[in-house]
N, CA and C atoms as a LAMMPS dump frame, in Angstrom:
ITEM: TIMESTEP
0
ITEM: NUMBER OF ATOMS
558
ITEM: BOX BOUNDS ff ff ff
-5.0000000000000000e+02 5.0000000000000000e+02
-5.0000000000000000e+02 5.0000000000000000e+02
-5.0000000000000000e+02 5.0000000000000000e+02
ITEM: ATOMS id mol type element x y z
1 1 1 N -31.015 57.179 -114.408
2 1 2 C -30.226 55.951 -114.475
3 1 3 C -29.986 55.449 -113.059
4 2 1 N -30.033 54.079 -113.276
5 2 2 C -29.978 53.746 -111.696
6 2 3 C -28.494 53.732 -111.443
7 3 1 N -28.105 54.223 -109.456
8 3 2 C -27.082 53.802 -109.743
9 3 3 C -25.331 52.737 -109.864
10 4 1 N -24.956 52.962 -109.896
11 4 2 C -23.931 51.777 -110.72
12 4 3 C -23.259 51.106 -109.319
13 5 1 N -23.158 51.388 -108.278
14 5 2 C -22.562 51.169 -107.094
15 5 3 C -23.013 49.4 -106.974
16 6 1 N -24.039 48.654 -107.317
17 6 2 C -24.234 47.132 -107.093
18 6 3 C -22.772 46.722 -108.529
19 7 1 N -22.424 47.282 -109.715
20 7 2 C -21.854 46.611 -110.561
21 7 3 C -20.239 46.948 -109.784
22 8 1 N -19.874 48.414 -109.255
23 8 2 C -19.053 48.599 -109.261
24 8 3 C -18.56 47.244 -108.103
25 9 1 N -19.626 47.329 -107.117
26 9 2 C -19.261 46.48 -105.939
27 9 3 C -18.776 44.766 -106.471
28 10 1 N -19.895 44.554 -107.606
29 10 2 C -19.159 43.039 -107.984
30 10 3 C -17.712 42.906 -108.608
31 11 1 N -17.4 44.272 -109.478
32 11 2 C -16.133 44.192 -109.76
33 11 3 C -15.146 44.602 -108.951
34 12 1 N -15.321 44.957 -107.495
35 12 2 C -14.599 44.963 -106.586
36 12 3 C -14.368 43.706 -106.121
37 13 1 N -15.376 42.71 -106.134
38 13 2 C -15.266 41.29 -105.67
39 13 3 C -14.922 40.606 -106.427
40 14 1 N -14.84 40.694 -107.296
41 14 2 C -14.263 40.517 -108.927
42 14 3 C -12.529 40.578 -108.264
43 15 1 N -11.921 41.454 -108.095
44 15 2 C -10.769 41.967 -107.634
45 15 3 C -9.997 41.015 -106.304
46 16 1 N -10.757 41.249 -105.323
47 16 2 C -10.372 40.347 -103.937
48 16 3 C -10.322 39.042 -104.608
49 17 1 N -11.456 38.227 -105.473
50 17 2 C -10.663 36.897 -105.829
51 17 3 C -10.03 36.628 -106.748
52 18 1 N -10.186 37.366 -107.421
53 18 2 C -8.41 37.605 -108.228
54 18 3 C -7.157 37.633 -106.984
55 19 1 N -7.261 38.502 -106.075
56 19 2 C -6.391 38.442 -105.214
57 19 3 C -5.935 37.655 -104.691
58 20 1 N -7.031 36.692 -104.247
59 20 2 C -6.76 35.446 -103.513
60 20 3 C -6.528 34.349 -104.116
61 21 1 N -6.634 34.813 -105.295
62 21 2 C -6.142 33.513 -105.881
63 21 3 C -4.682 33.35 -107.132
64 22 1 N -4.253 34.538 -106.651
65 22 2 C -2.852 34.851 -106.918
66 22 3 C -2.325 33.795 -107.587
67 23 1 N -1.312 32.734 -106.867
68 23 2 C -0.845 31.57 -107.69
69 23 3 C -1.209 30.947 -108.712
70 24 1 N -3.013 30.976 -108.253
71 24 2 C -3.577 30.151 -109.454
72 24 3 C -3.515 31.263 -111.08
73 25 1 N -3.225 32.026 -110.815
74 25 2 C -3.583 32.971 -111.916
75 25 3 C -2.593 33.627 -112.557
76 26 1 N -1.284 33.13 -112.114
77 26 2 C 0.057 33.381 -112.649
78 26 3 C 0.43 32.936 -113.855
79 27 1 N 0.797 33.86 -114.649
80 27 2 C 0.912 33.281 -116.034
81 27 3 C -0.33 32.943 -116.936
82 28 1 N -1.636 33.724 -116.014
83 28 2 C -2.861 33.837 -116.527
84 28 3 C -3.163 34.628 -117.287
85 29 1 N -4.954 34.879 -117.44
86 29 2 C -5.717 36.069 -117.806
87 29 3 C -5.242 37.85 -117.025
88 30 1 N -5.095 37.686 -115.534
89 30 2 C -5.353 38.399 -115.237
90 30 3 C -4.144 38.864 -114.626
91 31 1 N -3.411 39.821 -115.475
92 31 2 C -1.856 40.085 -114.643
93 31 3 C -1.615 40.832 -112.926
94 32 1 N -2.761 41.848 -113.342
95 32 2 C -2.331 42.446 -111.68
96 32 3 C -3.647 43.363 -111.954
97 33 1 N -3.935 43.947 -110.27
98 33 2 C -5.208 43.911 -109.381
99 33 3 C -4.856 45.576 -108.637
100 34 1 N -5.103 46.468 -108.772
101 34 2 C -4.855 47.385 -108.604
102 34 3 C -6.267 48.215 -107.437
103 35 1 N -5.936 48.435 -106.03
104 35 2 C -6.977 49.398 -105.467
105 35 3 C -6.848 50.285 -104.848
106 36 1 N -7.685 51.418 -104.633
107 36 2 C -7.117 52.634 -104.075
108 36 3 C -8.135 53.897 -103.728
109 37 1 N -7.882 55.375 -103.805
110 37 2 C -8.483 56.157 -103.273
111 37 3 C -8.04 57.502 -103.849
112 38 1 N -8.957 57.785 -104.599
113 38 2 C -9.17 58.961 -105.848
114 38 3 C -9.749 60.176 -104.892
115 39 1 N -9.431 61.431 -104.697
116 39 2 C -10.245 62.571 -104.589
117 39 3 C -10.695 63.119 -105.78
118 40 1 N -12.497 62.962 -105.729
119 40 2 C -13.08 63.556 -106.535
120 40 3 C -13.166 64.687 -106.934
121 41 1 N -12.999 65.202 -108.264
122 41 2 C -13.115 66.75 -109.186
123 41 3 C -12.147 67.318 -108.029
124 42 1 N -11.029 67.318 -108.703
125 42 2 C -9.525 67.993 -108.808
126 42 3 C -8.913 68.862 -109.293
127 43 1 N -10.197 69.989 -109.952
128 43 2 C -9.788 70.859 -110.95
129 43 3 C -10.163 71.467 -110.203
130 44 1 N -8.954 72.636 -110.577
131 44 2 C -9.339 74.23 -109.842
132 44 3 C -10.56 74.506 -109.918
133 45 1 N -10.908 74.883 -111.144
134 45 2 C -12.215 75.286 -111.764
135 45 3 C -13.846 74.477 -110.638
136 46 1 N -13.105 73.551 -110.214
137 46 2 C -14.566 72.584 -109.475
138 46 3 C -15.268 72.996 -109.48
139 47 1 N -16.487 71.952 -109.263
140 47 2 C -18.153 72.52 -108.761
141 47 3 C -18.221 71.665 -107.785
142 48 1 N -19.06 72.309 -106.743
143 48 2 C -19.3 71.97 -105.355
144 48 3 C -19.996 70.615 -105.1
145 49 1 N -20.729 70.544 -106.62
146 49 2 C -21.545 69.331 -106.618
147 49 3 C -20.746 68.235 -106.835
148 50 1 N -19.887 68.587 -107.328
149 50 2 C -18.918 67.088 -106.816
150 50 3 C -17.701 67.167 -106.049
151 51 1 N -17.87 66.008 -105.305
152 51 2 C -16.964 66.598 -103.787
153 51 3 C -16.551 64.9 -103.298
154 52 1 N -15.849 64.618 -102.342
155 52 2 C -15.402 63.937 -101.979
156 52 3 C -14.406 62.703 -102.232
157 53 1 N -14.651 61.622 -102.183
158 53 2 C -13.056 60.502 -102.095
159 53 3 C -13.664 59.231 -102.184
160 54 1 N -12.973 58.536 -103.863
161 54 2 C -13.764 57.631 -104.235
162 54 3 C -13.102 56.603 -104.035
163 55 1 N -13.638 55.284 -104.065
164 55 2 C -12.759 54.181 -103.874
165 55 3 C -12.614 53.218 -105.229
166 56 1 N -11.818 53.178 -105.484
167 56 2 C -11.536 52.497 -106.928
168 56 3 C -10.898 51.128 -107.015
169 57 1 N -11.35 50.761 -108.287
170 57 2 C -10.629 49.232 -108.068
171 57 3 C -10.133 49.095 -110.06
172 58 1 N -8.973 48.384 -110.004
173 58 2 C -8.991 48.236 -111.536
174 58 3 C -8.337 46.584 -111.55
175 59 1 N -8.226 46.022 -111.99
176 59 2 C -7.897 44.613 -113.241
177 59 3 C -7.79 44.894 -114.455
178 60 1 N -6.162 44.701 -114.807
179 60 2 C -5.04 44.293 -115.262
180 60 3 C -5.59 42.946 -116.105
181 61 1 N -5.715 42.747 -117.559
182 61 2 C -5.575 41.507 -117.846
183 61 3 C -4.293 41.906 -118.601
184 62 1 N -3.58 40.522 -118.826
185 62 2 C -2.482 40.21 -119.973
186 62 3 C -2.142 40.965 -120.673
187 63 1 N -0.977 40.921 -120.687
188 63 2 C -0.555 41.902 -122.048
189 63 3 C -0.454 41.919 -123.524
190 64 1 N -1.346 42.839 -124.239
191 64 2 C -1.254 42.228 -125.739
192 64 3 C -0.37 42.395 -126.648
193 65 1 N -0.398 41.241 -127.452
194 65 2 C 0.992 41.725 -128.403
195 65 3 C 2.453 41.372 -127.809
196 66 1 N 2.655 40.643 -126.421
197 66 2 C 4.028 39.91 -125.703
198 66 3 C 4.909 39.369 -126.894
199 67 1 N 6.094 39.656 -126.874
200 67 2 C 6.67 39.178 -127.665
201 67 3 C 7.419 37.873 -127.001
202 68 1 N 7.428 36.987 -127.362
203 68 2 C 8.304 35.586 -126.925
204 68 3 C 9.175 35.622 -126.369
205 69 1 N 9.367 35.434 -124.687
206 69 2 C 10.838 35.268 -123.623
207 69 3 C 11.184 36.892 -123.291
208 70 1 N 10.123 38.174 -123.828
209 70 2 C 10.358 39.417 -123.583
210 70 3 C 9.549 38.82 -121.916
211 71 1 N 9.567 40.109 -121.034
212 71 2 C 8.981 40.384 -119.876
213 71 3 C 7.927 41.094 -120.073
214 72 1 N 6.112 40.428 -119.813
215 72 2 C 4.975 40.92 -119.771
216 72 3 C 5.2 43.274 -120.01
217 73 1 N 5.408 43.047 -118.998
218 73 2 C 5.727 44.458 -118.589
219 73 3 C 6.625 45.413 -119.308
220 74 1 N 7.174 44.918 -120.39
221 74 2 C 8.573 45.529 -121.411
222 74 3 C 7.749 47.184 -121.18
223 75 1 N 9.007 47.926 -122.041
224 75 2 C 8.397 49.11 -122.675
225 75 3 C 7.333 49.279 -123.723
226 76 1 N 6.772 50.025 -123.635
227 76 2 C 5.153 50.011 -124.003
228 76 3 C 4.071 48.799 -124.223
229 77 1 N 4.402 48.211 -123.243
230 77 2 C 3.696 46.445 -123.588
231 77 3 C 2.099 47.519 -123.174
232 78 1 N 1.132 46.616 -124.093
233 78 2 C -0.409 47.446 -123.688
234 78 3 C -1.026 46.332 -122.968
235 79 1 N -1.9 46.782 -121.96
236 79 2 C -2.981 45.772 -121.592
237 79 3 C -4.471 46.324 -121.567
238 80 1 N -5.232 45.165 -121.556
239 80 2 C -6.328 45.912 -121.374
240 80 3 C -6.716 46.134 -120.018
241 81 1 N -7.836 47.056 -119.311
242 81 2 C -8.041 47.538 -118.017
243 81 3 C -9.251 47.347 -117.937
244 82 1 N -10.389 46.864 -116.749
245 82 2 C -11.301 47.576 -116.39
246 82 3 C -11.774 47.655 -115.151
247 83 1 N -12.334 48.685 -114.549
248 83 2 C -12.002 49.908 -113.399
249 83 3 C -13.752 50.113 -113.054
250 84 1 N -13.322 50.337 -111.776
251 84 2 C -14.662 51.266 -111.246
252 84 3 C -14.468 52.09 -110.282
253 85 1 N -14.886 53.438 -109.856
254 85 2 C -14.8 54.581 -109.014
255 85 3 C -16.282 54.548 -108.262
256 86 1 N -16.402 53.883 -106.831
257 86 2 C -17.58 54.366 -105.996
258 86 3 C -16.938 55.679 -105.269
259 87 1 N -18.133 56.938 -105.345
260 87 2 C -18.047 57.511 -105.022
261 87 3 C -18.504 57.711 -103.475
262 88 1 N -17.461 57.597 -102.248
263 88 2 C -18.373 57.631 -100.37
264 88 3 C -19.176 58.85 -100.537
265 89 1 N -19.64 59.789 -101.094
266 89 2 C -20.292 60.946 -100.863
267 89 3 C -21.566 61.077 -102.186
268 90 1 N -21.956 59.876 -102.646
269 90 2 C -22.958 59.434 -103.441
270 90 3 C -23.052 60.683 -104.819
271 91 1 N -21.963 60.97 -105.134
272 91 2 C -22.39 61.935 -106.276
273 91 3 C -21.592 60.557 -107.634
274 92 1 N -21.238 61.364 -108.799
275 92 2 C -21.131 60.478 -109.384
276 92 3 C -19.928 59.076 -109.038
277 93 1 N -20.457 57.931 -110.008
278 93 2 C -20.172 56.743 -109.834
279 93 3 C -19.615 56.558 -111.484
280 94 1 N -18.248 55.438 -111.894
281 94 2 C -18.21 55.381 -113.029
282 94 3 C -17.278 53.962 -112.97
283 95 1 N -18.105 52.864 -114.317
284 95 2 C -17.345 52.007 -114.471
285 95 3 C -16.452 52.516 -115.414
286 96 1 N -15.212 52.132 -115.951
287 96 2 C -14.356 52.057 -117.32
288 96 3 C -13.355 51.194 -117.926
289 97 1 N -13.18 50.853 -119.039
290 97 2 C -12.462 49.824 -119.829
291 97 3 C -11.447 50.821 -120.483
292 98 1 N -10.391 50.922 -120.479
293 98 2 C -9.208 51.36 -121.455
294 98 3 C -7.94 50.798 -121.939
295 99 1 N -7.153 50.573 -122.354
296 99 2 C -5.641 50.299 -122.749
297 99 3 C -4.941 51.219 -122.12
298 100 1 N -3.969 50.134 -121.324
299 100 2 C -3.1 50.785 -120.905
300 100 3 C -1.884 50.467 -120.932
301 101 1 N -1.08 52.035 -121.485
302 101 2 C 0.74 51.714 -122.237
303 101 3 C 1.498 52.101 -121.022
304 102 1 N 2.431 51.022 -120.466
305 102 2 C 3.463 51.36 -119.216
306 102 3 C 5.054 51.457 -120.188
307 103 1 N 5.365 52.458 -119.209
308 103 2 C 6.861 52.897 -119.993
309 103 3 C 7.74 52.611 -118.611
310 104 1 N 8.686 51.985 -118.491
311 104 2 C 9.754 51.864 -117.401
312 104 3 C 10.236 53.397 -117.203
313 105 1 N 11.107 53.666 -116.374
314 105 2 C 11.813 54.466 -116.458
315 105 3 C 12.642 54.313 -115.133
316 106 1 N 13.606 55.165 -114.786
317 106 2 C 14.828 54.753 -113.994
318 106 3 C 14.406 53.687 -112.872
319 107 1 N 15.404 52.741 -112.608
320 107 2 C 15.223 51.294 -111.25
321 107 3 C 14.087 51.583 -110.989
322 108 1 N 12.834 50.62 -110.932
323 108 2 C 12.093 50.707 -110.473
324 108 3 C 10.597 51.781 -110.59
325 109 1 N 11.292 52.905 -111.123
326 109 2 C 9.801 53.517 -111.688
327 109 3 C 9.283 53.613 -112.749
328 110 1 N 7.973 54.053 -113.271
329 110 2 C 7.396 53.837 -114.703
330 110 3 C 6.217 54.415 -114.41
331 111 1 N 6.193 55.162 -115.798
332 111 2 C 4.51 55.455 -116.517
333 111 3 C 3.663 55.425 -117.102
334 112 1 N 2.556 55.618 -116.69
335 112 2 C 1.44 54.712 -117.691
336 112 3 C 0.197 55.656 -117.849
337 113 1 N -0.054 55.367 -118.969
338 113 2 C -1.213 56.059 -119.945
339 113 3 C -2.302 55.459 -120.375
340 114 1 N -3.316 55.631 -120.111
341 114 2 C -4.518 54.91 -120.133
342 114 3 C -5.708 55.327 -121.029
343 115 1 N -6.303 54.491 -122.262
344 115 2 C -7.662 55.637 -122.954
345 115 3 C -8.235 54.624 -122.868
346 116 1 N -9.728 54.874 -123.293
347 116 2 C -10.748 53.85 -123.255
348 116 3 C -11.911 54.942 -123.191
349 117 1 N -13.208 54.266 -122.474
350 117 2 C -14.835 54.623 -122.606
351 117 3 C -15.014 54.673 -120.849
352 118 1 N -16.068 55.014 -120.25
353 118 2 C -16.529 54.931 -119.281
354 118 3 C -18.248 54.944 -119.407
355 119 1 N -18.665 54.468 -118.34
356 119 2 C -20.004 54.634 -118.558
357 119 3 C -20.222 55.83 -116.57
358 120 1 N -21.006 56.345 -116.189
359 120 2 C -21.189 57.085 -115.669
360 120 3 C -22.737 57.094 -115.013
361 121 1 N -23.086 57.681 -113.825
362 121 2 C -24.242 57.657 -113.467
363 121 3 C -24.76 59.635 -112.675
364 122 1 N -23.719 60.249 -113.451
365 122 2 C -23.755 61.378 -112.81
366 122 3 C -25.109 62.169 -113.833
367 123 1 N -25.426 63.504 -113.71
368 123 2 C -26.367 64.112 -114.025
369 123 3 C -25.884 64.406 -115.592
370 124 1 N -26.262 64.411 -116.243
371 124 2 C -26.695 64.528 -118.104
372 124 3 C -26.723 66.007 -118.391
373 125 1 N -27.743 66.507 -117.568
374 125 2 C -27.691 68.171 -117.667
375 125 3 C -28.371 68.582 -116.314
376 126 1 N -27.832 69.813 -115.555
377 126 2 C -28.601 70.34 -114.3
378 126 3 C -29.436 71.937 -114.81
379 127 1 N -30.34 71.852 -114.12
380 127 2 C -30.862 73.602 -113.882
381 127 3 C -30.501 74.512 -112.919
382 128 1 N -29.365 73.276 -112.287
383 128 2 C -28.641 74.711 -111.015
384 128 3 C -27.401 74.804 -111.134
385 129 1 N -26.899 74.748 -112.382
386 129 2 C -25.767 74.848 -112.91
387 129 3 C -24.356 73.758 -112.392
388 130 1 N -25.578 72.788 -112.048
389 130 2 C -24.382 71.736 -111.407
390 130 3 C -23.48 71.042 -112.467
391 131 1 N -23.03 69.765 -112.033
392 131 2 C -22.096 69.293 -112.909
393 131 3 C -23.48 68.71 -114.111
394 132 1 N -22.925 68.627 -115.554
395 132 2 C -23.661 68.287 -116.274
396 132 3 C -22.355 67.519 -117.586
397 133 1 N -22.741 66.063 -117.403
398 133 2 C -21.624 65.267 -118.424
399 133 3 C -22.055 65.164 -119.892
400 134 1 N -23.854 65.576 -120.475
401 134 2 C -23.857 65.272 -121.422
402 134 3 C -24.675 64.285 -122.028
403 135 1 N -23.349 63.196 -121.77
404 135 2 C -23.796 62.216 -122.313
405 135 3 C -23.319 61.043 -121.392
406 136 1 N -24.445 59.713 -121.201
407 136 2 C -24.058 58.557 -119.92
408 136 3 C -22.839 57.678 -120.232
409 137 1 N -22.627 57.54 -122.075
410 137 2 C -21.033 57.213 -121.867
411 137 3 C -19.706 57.883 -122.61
412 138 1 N -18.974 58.078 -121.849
413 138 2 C -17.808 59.111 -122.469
414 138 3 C -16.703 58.553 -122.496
415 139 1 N -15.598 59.56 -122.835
416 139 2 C -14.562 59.174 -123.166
417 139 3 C -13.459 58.777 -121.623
418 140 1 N -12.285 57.793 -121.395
419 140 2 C -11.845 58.049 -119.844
420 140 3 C -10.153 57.882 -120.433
421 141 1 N -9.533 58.664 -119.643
422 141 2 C -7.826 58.448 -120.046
423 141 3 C -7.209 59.148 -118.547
424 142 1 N -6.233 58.192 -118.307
425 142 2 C -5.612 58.499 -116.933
426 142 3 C -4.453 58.123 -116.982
427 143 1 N -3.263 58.532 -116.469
428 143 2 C -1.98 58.563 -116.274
429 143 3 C -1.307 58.625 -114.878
430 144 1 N -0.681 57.556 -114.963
431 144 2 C 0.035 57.655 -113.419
432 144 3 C 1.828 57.61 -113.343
433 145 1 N 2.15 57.903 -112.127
434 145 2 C 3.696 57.46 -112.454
435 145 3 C 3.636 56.338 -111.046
436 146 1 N 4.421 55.483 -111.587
437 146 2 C 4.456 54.863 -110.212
438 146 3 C 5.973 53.97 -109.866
439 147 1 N 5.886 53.332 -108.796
440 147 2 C 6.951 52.93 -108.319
441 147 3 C 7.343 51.422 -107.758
442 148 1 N 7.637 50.293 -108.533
443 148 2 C 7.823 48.805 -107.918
444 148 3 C 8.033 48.608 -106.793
445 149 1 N 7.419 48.542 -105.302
446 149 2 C 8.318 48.54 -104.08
447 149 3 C 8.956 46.643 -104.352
448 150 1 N 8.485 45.759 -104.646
449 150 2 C 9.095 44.438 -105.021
450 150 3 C 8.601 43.824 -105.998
451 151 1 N 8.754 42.836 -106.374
452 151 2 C 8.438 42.138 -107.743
453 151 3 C 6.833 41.651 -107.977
454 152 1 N 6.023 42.04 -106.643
455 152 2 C 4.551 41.883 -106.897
456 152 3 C 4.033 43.012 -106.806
457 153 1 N 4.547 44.074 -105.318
458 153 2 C 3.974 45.247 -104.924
459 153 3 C 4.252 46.229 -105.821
460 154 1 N 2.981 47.169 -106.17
461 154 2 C 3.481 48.582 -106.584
462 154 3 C 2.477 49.635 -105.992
463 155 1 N 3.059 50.921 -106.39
464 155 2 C 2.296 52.028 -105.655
465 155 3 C 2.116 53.09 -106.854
466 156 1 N 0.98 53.521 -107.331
467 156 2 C 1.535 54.249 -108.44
468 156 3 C 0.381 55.675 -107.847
469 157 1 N 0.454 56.929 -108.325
470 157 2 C -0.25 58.092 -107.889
471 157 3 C -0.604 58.368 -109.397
472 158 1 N -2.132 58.485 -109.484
473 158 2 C -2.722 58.4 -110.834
474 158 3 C -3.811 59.657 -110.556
475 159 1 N -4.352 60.139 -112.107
476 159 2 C -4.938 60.884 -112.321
477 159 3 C -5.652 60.425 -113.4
478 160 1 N -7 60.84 -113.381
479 160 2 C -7.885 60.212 -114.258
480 160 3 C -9.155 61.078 -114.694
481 161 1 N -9.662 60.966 -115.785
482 161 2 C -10.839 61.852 -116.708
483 161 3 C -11.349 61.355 -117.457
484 162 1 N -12.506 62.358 -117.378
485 162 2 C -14.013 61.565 -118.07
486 162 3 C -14.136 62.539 -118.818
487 163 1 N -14.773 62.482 -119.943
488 163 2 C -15.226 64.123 -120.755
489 163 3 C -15.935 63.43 -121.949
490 164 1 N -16.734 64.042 -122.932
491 164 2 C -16.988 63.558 -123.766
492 164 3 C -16.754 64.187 -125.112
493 165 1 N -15.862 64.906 -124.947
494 165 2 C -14.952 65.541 -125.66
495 165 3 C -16.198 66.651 -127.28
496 166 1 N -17.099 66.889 -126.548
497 166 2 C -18.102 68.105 -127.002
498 166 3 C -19.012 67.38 -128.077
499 167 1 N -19.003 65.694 -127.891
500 167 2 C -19.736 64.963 -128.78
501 167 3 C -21.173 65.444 -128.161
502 168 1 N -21.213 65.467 -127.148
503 168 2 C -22.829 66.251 -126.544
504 168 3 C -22.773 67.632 -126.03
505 169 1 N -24.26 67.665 -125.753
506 169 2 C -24.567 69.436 -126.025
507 169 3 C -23.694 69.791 -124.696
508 170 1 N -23.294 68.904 -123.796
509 170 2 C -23.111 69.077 -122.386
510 170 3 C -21.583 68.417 -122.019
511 171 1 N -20.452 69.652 -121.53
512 171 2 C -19.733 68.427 -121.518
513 171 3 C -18.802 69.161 -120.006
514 172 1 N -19.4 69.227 -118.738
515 172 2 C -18.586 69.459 -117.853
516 172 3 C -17.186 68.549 -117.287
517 173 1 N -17.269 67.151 -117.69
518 173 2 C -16.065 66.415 -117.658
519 173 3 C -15.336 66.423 -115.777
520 174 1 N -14.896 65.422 -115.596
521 174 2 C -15.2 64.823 -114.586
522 174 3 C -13.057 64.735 -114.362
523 175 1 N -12.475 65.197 -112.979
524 175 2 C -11.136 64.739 -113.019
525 175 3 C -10.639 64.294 -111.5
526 176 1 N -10.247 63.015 -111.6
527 176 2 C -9.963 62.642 -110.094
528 176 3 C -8.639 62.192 -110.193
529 177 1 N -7.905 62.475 -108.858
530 177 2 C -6.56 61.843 -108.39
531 177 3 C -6.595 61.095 -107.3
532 178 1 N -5.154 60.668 -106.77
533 178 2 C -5.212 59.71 -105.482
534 178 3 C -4.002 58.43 -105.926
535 179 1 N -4.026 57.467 -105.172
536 179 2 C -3.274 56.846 -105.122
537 179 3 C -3.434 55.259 -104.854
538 180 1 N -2.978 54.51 -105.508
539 180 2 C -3.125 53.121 -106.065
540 180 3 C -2.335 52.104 -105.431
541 181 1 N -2.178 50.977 -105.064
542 181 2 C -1.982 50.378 -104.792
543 181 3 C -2.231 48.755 -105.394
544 182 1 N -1.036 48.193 -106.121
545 182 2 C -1.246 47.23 -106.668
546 182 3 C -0.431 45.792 -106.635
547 183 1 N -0.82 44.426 -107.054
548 183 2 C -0.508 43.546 -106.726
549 183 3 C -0.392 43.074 -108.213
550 184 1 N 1 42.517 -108.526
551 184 2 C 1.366 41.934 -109.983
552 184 3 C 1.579 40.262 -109.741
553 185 1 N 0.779 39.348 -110.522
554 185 2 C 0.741 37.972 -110.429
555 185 3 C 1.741 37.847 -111.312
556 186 1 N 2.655 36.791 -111.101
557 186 2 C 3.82 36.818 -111.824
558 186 3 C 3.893 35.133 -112.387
């Protein structure tokens, strides 16, 4: 499979003009713009073959299901997401689409839970016992807690996974952390 780093890059640019075009997009499609820096395979257990620090980008559209004069953001308001992880150390690469449920919790902080699909460009199966996913698209769910610094900025520290939950013969499953940085159009 070729790999995904030209798509991830447009939906990074995808992202910056969302960014820049903030005002125009208030009360839009696209609620908030989220980017940041994941360390790759985070599990004790690791394999060597995947290693390093990915750069990620996600978009926030609208929230579904808003109830009338509530605030986008209520308790469990869902939105939809979609995300990409370039990996700087060329091992795997992964776009993904999920729903994601934010829960407030005390002034200013809140958590959020994320499921959906990913698609992937990492190895299927190895003969040197490297990482092996299986199958090219799997399952992705990530959870962060994070923190409002003002009514646009947030910072949230997320964790995120790929697996394909033993639907293929192969399922070494994929887990990255790091920390986010995001911009809410209001």
């Amino acid at each position: 499979m070729p790999k995904l780093a030209p798509l991830i890059v447009c939906m990074f640019a995808a992202a910056g003009i969302a960014a820049a075009a903030g005002p125009a997009l208030a009360g839009g499609l696209v609620d908030e713009v989220r980017l940041g820096v994941l360390q790759q395979n985070i599990e004790p257990r690791g394999h060597e073959q995947e290693y390093g620090f990915d750069l990620n980008g996600e978009i926030f559209f609208a929230p579904l299901f808003a109830r009338t004069g509530d605030h986008p953001r209520d308790a469990f308001s869902v939105r939809p997401v979609i995300g990409g992880s370039y990996n700087l150390s060329r091992t795997t690469d992964m776009l993904y689409a999920d729903l994601n449920w934010h829960l407030p919790l005390a002034t200013g902080f809140f958590l959020e839970i994320g499921a959906g699909g990913a698609l992937h460009d990492g190895a299927l199966e190895s003969d040197t016992g490297g990482s092996e996913y299986g199958c090219r698209v799997n399952f992705h769910e990530s959870a962060a807690l994070g923190y409002d610094i003002d009514e646009h900025w947030r910072l949230t520290l997320e964790v995120d996974h790929m697996s394909n939950a033993r639907l293929c013969s192969r399922n070494r499953g994929l887990t990255n952390g790091g920390v986010r940085l995001g911009y809410q159009f209001d």
